[in-house]
Residue frames relative to the residue before (quaternion, step in Angstrom):
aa qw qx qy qz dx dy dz
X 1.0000 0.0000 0.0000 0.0000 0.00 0.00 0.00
X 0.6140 0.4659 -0.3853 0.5074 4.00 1.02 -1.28
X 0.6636 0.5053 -0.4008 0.3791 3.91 0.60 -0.87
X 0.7605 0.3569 -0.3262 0.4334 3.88 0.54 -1.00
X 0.5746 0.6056 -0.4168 0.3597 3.69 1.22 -0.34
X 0.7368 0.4561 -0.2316 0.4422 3.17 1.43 -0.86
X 0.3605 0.6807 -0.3756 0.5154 3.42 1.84 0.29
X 0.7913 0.2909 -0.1638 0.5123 3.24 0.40 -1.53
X 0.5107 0.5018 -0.5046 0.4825 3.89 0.51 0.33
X 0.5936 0.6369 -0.2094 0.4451 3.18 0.85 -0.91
X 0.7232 0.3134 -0.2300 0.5708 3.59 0.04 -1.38
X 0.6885 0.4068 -0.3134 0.5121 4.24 0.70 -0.79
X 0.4023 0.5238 -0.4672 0.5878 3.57 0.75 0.53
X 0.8551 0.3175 -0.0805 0.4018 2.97 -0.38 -1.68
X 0.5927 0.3611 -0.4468 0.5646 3.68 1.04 0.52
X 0.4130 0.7176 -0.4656 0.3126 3.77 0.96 -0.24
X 0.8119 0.4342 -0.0302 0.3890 2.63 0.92 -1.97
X 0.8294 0.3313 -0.1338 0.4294 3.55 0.95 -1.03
X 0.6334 0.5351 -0.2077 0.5190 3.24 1.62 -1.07
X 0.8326 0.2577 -0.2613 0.4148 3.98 0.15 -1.04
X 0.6698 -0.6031 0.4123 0.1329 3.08 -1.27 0.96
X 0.5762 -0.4621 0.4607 0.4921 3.73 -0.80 0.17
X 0.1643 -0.6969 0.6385 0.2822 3.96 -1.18 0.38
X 0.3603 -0.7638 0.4605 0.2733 3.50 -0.89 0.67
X 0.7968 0.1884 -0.4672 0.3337 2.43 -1.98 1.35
X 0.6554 0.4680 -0.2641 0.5306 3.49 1.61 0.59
X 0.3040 -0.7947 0.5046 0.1465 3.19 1.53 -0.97
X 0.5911 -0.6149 0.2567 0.4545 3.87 -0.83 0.40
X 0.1154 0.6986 -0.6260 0.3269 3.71 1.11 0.99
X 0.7552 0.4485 -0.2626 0.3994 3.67 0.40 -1.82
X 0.4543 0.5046 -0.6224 0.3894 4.23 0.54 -0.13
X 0.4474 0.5815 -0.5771 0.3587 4.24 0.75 -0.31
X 0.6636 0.4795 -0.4600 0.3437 3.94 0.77 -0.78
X 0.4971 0.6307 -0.5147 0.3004 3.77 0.67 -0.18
X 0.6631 0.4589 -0.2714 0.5254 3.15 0.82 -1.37
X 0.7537 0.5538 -0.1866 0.3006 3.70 0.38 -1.45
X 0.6958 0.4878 -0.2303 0.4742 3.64 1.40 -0.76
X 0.8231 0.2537 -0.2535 0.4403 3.38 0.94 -0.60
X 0.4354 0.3922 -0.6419 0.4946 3.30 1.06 0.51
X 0.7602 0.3987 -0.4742 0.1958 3.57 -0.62 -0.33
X 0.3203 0.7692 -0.3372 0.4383 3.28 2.22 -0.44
X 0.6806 0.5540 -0.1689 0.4488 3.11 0.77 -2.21
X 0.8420 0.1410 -0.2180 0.4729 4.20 0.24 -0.91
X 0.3874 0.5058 -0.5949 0.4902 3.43 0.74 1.49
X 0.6363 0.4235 -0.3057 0.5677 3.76 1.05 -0.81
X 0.5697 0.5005 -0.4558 0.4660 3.90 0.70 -0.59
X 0.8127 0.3494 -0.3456 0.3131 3.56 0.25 -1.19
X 0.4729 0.5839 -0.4864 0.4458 3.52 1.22 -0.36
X 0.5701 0.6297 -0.4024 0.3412 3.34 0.41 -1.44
X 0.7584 0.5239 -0.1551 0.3555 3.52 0.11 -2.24
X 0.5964 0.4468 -0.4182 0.5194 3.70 1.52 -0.99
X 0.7274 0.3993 -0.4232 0.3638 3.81 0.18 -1.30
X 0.5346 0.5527 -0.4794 0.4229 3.85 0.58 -0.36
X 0.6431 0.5704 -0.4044 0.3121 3.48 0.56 -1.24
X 0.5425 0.8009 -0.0317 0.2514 2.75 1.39 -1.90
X 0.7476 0.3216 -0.0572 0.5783 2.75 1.02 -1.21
X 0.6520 0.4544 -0.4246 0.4337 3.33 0.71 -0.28
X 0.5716 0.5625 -0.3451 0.4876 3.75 0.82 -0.55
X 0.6155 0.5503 -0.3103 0.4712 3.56 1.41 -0.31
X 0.7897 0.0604 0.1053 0.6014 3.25 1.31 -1.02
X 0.4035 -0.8410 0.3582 0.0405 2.60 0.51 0.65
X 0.2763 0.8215 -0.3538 0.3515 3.41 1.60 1.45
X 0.2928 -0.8582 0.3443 0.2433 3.69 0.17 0.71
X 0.3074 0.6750 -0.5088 0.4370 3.23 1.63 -0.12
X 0.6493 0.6492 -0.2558 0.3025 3.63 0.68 -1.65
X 0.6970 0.4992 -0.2557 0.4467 3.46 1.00 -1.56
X 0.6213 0.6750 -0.1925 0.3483 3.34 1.36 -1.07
X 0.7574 0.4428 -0.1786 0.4453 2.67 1.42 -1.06
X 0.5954 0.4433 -0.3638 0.5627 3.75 1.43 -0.42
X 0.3543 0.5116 -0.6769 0.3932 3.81 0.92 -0.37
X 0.6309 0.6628 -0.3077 0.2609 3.25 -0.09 -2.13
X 0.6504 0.7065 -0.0643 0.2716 3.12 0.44 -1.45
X 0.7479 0.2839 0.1298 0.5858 3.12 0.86 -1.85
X 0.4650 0.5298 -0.4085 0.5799 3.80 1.32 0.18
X 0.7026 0.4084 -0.2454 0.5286 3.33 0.09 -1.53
X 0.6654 0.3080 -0.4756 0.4861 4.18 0.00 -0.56
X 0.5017 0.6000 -0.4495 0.4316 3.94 0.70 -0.32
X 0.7566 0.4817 -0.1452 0.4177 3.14 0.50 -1.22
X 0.6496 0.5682 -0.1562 0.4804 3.20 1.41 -1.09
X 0.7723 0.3603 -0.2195 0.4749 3.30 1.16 -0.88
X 0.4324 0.6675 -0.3976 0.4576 3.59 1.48 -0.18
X 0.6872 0.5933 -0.1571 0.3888 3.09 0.93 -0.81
X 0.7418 0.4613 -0.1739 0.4547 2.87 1.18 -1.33
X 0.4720 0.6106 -0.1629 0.6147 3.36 1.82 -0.73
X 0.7820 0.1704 -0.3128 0.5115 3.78 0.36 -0.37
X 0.5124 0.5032 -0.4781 0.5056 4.18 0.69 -0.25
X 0.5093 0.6242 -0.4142 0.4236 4.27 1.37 -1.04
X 0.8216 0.2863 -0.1350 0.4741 3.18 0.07 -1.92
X 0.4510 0.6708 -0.2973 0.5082 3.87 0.81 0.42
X 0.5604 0.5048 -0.1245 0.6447 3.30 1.57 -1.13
X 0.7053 0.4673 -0.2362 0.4779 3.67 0.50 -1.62
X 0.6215 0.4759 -0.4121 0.4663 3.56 0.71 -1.17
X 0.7528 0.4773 -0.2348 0.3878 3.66 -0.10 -0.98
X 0.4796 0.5660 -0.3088 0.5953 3.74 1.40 -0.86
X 0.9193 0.3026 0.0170 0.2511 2.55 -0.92 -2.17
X 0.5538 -0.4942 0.5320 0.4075 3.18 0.57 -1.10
X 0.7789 0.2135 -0.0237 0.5892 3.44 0.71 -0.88
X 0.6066 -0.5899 0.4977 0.1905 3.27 -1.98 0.63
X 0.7668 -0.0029 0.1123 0.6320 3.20 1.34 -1.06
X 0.2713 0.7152 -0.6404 0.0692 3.30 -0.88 1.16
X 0.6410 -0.5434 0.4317 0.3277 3.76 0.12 1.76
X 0.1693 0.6869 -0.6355 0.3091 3.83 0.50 1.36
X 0.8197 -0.2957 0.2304 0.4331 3.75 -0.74 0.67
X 0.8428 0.4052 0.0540 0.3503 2.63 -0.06 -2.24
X 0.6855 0.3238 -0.3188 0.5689 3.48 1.06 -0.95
X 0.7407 0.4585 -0.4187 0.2564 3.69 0.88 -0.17
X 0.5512 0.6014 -0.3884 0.4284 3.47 1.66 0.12
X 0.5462 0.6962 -0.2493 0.3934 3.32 1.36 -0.76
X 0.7922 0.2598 -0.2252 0.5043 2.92 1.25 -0.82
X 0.2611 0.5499 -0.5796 0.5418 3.70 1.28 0.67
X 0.8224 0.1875 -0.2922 0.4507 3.78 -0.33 -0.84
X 0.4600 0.5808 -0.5546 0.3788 3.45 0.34 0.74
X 0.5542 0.5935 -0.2241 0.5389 3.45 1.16 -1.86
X 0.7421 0.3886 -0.3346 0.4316 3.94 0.38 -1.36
X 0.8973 0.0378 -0.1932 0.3950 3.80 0.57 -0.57
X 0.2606 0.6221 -0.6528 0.3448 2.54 0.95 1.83
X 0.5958 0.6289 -0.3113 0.3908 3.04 1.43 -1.07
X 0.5046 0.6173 -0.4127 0.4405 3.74 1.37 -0.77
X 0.7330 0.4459 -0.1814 0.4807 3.40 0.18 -1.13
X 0.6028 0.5499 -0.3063 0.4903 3.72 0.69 -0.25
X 0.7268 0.3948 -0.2321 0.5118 3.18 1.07 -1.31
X 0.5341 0.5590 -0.4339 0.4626 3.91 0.94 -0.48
X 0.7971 0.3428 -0.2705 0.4172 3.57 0.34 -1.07
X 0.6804 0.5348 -0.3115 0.3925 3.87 1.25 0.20
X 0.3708 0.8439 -0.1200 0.3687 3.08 2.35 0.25
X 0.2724 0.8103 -0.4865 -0.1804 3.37 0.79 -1.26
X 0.6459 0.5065 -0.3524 0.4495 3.69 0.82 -0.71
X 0.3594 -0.8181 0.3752 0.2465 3.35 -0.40 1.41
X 0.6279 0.4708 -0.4820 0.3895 3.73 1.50 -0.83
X 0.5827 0.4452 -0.5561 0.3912 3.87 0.68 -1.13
X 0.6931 0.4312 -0.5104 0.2706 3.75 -0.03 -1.50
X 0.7221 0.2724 -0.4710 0.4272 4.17 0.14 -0.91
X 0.6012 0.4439 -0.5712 0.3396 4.22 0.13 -0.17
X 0.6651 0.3868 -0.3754 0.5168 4.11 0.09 -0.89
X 0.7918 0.2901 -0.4159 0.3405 3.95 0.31 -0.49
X 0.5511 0.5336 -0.4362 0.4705 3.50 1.15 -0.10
X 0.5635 0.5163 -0.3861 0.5166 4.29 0.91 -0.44
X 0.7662 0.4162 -0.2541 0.4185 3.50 0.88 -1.25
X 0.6515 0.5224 -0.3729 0.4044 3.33 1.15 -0.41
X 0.5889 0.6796 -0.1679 0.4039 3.51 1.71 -0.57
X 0.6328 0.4795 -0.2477 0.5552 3.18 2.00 -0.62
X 0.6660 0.5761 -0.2576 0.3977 3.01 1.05 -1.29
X 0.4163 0.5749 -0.3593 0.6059 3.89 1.11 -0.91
X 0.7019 0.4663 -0.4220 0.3345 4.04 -0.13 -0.18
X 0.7227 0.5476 -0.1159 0.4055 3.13 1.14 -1.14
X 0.6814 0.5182 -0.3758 0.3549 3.21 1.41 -0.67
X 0.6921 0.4582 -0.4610 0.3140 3.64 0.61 0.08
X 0.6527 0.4795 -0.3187 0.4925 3.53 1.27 -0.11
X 0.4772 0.4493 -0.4953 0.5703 3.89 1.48 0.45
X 0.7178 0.4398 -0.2658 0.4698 3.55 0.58 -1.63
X 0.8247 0.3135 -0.1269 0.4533 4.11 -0.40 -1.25
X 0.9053 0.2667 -0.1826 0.2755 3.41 0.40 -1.03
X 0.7359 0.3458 -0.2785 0.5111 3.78 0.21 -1.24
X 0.6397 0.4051 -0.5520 0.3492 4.07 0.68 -0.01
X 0.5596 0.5193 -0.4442 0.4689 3.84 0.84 -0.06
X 0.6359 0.5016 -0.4689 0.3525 3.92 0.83 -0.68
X 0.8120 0.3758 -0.1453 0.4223 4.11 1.30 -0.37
X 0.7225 -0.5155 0.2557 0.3832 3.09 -0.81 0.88
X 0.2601 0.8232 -0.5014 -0.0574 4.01 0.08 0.02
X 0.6123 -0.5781 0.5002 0.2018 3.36 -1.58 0.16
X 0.5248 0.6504 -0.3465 0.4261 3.33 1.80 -0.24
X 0.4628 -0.7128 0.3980 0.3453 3.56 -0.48 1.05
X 0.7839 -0.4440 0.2792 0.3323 4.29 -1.14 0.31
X 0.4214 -0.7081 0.5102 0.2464 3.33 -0.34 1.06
X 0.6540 -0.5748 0.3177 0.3755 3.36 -0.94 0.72
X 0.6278 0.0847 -0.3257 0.7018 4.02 0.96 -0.64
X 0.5171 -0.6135 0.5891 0.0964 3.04 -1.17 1.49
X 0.6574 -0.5600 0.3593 0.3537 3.91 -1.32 -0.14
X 0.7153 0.3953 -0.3319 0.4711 3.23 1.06 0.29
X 0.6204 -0.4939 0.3987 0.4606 3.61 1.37 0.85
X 0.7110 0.3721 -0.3697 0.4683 3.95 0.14 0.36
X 0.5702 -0.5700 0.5910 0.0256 2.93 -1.51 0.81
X 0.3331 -0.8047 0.4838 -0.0863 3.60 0.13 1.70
X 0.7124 0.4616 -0.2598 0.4604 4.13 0.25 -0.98
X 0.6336 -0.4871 0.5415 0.2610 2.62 -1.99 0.65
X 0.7857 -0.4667 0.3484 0.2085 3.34 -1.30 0.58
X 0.7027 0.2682 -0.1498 0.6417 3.42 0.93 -1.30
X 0.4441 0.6026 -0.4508 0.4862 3.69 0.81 -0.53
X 0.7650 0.4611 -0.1449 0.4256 3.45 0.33 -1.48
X 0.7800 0.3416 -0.2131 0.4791 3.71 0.68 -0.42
X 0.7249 0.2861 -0.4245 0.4609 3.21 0.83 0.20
X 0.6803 0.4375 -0.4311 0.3999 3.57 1.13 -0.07
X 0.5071 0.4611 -0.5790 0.4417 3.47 1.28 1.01
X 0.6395 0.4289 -0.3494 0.5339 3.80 0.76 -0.40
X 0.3000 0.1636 -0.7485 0.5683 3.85 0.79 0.79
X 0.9255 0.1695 -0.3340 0.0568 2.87 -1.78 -1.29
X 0.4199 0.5388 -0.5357 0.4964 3.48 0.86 0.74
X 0.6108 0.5113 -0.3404 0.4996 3.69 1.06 -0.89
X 0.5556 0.7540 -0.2046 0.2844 3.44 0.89 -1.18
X 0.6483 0.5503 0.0120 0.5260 2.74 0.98 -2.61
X 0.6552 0.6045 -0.2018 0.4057 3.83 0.62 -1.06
X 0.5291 0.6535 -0.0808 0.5352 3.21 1.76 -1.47
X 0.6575 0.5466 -0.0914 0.5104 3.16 0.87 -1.50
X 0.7998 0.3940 -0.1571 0.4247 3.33 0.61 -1.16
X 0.5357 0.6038 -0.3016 0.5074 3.71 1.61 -0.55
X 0.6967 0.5520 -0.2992 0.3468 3.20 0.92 -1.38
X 0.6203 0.5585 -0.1424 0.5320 3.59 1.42 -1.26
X 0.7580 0.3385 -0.3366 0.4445 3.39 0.96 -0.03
X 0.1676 0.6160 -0.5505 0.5379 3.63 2.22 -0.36
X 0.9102 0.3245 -0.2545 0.0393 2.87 -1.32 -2.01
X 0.7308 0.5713 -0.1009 0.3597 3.11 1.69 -0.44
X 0.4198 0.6878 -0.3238 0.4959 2.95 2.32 -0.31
């Protein structure tokens, strides 16, 4: 599986570069979304992940379970740091600036703060039942927020962030090849995601 993932990262690389086309009005600045969409893809699917783990443990109380949303909610940390520094990388080169409190980079970093706080609160824990019961509740609230930081309230303000791929009228804006390989990143991504959760768990 680690050999063909690293195939297909590979071959979606190597179409970044040779296969997609400038994107207009950005020029090959925008090939940053390859890297930049599916990680942030990737720590929406982490936090869902970290809630249904939680989930389950409160169901059964099985610590494998807690372990596994800990797990979970690191990697979307990690995932979204990323996605947040390849963002403000983007802005620098755009905009001028790394950071200027645009929507998007300013919700992003609200759900950073929230599961940063998650992780903060695990390692200030020591008791293992309180630490998996408060992080499995907190991980259950926090999973609420992420579609109205991620999907919703940046679309309700003006922003400088270029058009999400289904645009606001339900259609699909991109070139073709543009469009197929920046689903097989975050399918490549996602895959990544899924390897990493089975590492930690082996």
């Amino acid at each position: 599986m680690n050999k063909i993932l690293i195939l297909l990262t590979a071959a979606i690389c190597a179409a970044v570069i040779f296969l997609v086309p400038p994107i207009k009005g950005l020029g090959d600045l925008a090939k940053i979304i390859f890297f930049h969409v599916p990680t942030a893809w990737v720590s929406v699917v982490a936090f869902f992940s970290s809630a249904f783990y939680a989930a389950k443990f409160l169901r059964t109380f099985n610590f494998s379970f807690d372990k596994m949303s800990e797990r979970a909610a690191r990697l979307g940390f990690i995932f979204v740091l990323m996605s947040t520094i390849s963002g403000a990388i983007f802005s620098k080169l755009t905009w001028g600036a790394y950071w200027n409190w645009d929507p998007r980079q300013t919700t992003i970093f609200v759900l950073i703060l929230i599961y940063g706080a998650y992780l903060t609160l695990r390692a200030a824990v020591s008791d293992e039942k309180i630490r998996a019961k408060v992080s499995a509740v907190y991980s259950l609230l926090s999973v609420l927020t992420v579609p109205f930081l991620v999907f919703i309230l940046p679309r309700m303000y003006f922003s400088l962030h270029p058009s999400p791929v289904l645009n606001s009228a339900g259609r699909v804006e991109m070139d073709s090849i543009v469009l197929i390989v920046l689903i097989a990143a975050v399918a490549d991504a996602t895959l990544i995601f899924v390897q990493l959760m089975r590492r930690e768990n082996s």
